[in-house]
C-alpha positions as CSV (number, residue, x, y, z in Angstrom):
1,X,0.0,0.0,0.0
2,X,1.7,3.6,-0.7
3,X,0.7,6.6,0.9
4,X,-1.8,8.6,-0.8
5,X,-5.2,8.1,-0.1
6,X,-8.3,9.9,-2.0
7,X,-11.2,12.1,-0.4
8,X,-14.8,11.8,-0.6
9,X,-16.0,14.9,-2.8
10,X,-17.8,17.8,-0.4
11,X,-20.8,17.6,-2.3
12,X,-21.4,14.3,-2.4
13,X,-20.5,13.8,1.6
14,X,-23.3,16.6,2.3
15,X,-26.2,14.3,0.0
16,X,-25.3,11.7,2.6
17,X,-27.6,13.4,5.4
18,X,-30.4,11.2,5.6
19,X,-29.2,7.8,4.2
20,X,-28.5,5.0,5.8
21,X,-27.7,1.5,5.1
22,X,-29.3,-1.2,6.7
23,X,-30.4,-5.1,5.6
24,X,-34.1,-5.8,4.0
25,X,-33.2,-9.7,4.8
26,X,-33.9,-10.9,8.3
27,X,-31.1,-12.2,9.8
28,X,-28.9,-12.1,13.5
29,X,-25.4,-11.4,13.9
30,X,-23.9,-11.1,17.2
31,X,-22.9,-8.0,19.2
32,X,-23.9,-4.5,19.5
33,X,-24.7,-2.1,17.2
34,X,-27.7,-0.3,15.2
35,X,-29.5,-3.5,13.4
36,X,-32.0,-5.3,14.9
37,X,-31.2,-9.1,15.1
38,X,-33.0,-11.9,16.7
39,X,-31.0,-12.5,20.2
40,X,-32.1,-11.9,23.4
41,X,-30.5,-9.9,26.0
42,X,-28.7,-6.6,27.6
43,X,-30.0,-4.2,24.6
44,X,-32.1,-1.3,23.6
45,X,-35.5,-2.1,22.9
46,X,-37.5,-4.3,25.4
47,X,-38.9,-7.4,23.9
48,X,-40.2,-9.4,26.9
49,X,-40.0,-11.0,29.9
50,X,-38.6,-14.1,31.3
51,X,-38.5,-16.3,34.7
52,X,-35.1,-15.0,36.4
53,X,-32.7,-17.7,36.5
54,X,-29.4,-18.1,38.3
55,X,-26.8,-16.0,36.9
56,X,-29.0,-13.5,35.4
57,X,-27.6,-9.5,36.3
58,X,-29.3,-7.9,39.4
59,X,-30.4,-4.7,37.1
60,X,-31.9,-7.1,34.6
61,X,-34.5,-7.9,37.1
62,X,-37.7,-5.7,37.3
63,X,-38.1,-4.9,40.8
64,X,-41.5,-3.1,40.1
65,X,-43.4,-6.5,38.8
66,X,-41.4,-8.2,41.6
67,X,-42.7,-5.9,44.1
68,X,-46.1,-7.0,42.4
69,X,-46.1,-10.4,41.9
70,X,-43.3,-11.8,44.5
71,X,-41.2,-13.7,41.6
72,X,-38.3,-12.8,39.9
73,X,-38.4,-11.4,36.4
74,X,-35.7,-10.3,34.1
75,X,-36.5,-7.9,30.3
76,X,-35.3,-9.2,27.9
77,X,-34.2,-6.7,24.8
78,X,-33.9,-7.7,21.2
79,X,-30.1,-7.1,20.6
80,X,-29.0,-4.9,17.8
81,X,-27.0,-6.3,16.0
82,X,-24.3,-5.2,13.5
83,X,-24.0,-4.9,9.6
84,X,-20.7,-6.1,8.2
85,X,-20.8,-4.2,4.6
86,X,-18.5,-5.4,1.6
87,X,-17.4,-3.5,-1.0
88,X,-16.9,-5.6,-4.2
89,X,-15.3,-2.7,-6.7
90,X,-14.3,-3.7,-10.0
91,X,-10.8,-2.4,-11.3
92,X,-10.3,-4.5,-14.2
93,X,-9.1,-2.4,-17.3
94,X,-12.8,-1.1,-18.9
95,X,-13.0,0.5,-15.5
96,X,-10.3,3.2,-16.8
97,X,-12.4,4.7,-19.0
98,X,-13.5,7.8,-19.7
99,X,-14.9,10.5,-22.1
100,X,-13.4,12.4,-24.6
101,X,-14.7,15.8,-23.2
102,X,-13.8,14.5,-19.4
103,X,-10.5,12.2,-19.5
104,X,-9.5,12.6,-16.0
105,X,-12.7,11.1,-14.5
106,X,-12.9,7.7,-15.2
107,X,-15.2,5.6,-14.4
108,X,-12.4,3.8,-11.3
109,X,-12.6,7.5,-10.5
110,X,-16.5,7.0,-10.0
111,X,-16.6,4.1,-8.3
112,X,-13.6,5.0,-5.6
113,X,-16.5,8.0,-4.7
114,X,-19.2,5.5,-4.1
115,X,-17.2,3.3,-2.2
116,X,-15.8,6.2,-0.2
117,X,-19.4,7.1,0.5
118,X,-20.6,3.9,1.6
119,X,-17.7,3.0,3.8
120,X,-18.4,6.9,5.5
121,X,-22.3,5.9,5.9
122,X,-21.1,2.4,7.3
123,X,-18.4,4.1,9.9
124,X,-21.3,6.4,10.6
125,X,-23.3,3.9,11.6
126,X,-20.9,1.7,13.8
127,X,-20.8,-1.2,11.7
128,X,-18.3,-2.9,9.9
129,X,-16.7,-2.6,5.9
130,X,-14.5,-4.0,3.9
131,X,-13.2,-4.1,0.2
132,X,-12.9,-6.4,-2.1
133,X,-11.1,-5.0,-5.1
134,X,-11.7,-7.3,-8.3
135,X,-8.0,-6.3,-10.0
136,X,-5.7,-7.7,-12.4
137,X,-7.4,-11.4,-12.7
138,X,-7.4,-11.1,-9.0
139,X,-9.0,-10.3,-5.5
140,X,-7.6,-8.2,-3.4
141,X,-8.5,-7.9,0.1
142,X,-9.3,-5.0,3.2
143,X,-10.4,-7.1,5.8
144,X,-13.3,-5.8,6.9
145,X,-13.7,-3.4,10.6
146,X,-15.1,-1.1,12.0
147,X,-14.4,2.8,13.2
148,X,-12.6,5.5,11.7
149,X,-9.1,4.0,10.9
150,X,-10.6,1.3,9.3
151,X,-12.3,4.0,7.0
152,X,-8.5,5.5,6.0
153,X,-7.2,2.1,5.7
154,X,-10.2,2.0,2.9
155,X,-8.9,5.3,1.3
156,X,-5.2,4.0,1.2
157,X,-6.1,1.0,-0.5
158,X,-8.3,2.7,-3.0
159,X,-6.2,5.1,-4.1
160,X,-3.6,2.2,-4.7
161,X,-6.2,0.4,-7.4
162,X,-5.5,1.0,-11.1
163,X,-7.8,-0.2,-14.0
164,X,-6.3,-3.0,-15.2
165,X,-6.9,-6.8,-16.5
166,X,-9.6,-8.7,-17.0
167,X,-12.7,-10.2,-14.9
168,X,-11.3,-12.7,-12.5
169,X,-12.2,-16.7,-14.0
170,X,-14.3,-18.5,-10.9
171,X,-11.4,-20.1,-9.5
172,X,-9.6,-16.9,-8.6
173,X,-13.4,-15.8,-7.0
174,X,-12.5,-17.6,-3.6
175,X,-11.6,-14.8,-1.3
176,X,-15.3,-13.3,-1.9
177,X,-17.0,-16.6,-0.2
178,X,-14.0,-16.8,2.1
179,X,-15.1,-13.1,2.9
180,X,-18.9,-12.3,2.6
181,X,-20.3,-14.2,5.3
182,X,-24.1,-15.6,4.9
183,X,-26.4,-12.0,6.3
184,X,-23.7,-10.2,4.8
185,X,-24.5,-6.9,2.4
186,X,-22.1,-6.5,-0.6
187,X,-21.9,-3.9,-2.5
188,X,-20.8,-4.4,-6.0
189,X,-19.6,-1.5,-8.4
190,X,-18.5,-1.5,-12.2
191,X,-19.9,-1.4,-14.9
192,X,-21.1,-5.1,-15.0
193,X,-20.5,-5.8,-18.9
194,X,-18.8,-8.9,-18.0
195,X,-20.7,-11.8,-17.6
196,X,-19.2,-12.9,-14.8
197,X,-19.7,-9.6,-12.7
198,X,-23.7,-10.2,-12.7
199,X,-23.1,-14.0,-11.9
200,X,-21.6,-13.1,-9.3
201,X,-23.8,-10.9,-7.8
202,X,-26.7,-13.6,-8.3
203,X,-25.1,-16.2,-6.5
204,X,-24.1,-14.4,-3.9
205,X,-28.0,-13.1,-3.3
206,X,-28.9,-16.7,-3.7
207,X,-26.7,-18.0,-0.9
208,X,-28.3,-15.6,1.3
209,X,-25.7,-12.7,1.1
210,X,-28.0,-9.3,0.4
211,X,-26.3,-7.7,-2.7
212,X,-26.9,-4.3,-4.5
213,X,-24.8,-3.0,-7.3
214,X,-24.6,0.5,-8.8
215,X,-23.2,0.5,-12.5
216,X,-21.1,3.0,-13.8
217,X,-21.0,4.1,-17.5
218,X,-19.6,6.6,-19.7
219,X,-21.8,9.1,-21.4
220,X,-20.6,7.7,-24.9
221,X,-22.2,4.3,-23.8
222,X,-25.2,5.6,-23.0
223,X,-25.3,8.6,-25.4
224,X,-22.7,7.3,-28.5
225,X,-22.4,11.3,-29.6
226,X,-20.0,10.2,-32.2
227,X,-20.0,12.1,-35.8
228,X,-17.0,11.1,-37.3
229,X,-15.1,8.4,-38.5
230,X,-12.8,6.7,-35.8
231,X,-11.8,3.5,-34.2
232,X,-13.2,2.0,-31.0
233,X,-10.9,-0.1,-29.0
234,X,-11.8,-2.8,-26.2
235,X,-10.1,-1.6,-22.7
236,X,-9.7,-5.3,-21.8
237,X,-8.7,-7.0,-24.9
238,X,-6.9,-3.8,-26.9
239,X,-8.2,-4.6,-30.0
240,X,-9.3,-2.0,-32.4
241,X,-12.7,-1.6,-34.4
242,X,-12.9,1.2,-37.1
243,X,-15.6,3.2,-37.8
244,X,-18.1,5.5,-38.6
245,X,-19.8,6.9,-35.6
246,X,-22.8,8.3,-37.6
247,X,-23.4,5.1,-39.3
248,X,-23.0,3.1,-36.2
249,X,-24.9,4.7,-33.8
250,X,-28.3,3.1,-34.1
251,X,-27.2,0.1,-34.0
252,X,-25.3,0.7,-31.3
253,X,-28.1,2.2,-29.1
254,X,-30.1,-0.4,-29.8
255,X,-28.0,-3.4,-29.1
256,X,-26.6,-1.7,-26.0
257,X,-30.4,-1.0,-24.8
258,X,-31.0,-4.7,-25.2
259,X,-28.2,-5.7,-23.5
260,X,-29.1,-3.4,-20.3
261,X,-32.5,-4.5,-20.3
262,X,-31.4,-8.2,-19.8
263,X,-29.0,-7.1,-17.2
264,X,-31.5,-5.4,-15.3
265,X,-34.0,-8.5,-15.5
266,X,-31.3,-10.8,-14.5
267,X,-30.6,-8.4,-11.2
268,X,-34.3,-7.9,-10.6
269,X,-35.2,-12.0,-11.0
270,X,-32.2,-12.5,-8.6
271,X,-33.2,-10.3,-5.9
272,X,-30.5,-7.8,-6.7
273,X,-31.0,-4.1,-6.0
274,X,-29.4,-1.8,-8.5
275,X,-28.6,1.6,-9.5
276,X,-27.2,3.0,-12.5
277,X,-24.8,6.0,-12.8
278,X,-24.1,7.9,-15.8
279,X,-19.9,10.3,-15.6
280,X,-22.1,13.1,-16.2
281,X,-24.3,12.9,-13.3
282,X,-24.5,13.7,-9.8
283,X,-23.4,11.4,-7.8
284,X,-25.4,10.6,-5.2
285,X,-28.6,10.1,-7.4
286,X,-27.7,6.0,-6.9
287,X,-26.7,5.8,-3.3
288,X,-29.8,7.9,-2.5
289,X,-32.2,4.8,-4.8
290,X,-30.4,2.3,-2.9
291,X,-29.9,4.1,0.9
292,X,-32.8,6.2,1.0
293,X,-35.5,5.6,3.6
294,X,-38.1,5.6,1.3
295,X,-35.8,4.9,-1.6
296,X,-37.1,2.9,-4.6
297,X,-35.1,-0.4,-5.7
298,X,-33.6,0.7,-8.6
C-alpha cells in the first residue's frame, strides 16, 4: 500500500444526510450495534419477559413486577445487532475509461467516490466494511472493521487500485465466499458488462448474502455522440474496431439497450437491488435509490 489516499467529494459527503444502510433480509449477527437481530439480551429495545434464573444481572430484574407479583423477572431486549458491509469494486481495465470531453474522470474514478461514500455511511453507523477490489485477474483484500481508521485504511487502499486486467475466472473468486459471510451486504460497483460480474452478484444473493450493485457508465455508452469516422478499441482486450460513428450509432443504441434490459431482469429476477450512474451525473442520485429511507429499488 503507498501513501496517498483519495477524499470523498464535499458535495457528495453533504447528499449523505439522511441515508442509511441497513439489511431488508432478516437475519442475527452477534454483538452491539444499530441492526436489529433476533437474540435476546442486555439491549435497547424491550422485547419481553422471562423467569429470572441463576446468573441472570441484578439490574436485569424488574423490581416493580417483583414488588407486584413476589417472583423474579428479568426484560429481555432484542439485541442490535451489526451490519458487516462489503465492498466488491471492479478495477479490471474497462474501469479506466472515460470521455473524450472529461478524460481525468474515469469511471475507477467513479466508483472510488461510491465506495468512499458507503464506507463513511457504514463508519457512521458503527458497523463494519470492507473491500474487495476485483483487479488484475485477481482479488484483493481489506479485511473488513469497524471505526474510523478502518475507514483510512479504505482510502489507502483505494487510491492504490488502477484499472487493469480482465474479470477474475471463478477459481480466482475464492476470497469473496471466504469473505462475505451468509447475512452479509455487498456492494458491488462496475460497470457489469462482463458476464461474470452479474453471476456473481446472483449467487451471492442466492446464498443468502444481500447484494446491490450501482453500474457505472460513460456518457458515450449511454449517449454514442459520435459524428465522425474513428476507431473504438476494447479496454480489456486492446483490439481496435474502425468506424463511422454516424453510421454506427443506431445500431449501437439499440444493441446496447437490449443488453441493459437483460442485465436489469437478470438483477431484478435475482433479488438484486441496482442503480445506475451515468460520468455526467451527480453522484449521489444512486446511493440515494439504494440508501434512502423511502428509496425505490432501482
Amino acid at each position: 500500500m503507498g501513501g496517498r489516499s483519495v477524499e470523498l467529494q464535499a458535495g457528495l459527503r453533504a447528499a449523505l444526510r439522511g441515508l442509511r444502510i441497513a439489511p431488508r433480509r432478516g437475519g442475527a449477527r452477534s454483538g452491539i450495534g444499530q441492526h436489529r437481530g433476533r437474540e435476546r439480551g442486555a439491549g435497547l429495545e424491550f422485547a419481553q419477559y422471562r423467569a429470572y434464573e441463576p446468573g441472570d444481572e441484578p439490574r436485569a430484574i424488574d423490581w416493580k413486577l417483583y414488588a407486584r407479583s413476589d417472583r423474579l423477572f428479568v426484560r429481555e431486549a432484542e439485541r442490535e445487532s451489526p451490519l458487516t458491509v462489503w465492498v466488491l469494486l471492479d478495477a479490471s481495465a474497462s474501469m479506466g475509461q472515460a470521455d473524450e470531453d472529461r478524460p481525468d474522470w474515469t469511471r475507477l474514478d467513479a466508483a472510488r467516490q461510491f465506495a468512499l461514500a458507503i464506507a463513511e455511511l457504514v463508519t457512521g453507523q458503527g458497523d463494519r466494511i470492507g473491500l474487495l477490489a476485483l483487479q488484475g485477474g485477481r482479488v484483493e483484500c481489506v479485511p473488513a472493521a469497524a471505526g474510523t481508521r478502518q475507514r483510512d485504511r479504505l482510502r489507502l487502499a483505494l487510491a492504490d487500485l488502477q484499472a487493469q486486467g480482465g474479470w477474475p475466472a471463478p477459481e480466482r473468486l475464492a476470497p469473496v465466499w471466504e469473505r462475505i459471510a451468509p447475512g452479509d451486504l455487498a456492494v458491488l460497483v462496475g460497470d457489469l458488462f462482463d458476464p461474470g460480474a452479474a453471476a456473481l452478484a446472483a449467487r451471492l444473493s442466492a446464498a443468502r448474502r444481500e447484494v446491490l450493485a450501482i453500474q457505472v457508465l460513460t456518457v458515450g455508452e449511454r449517449d454514442f455522440p459520435y459524428r465522425d469516422g474513428r476507431r473504438f478499441q476494447d479496454p480489456e482486450t486492446g483490439e481496435w474496431l474502425p468506424g463511422d460513428g454516424a453510421a454506427l450509432r443506431a445500431g449501437f443504441l439499440e444493441r446496447f439497450g437490449a443488453a441493459q434490459a437483460q442485465l436489469a431482469a437478470g438483477l431484478d429476477a435475482a433479488g438484486v437491488r441496482h442503480a445506475r450512474y451515468v460520468l455526467d451525473a451527480p453522484l449521489a442520485a444512486p446511493l440515494q435509490a439504494l440508501f434512502a429511507a423511502t428509496g425505490s429499488s432501482r
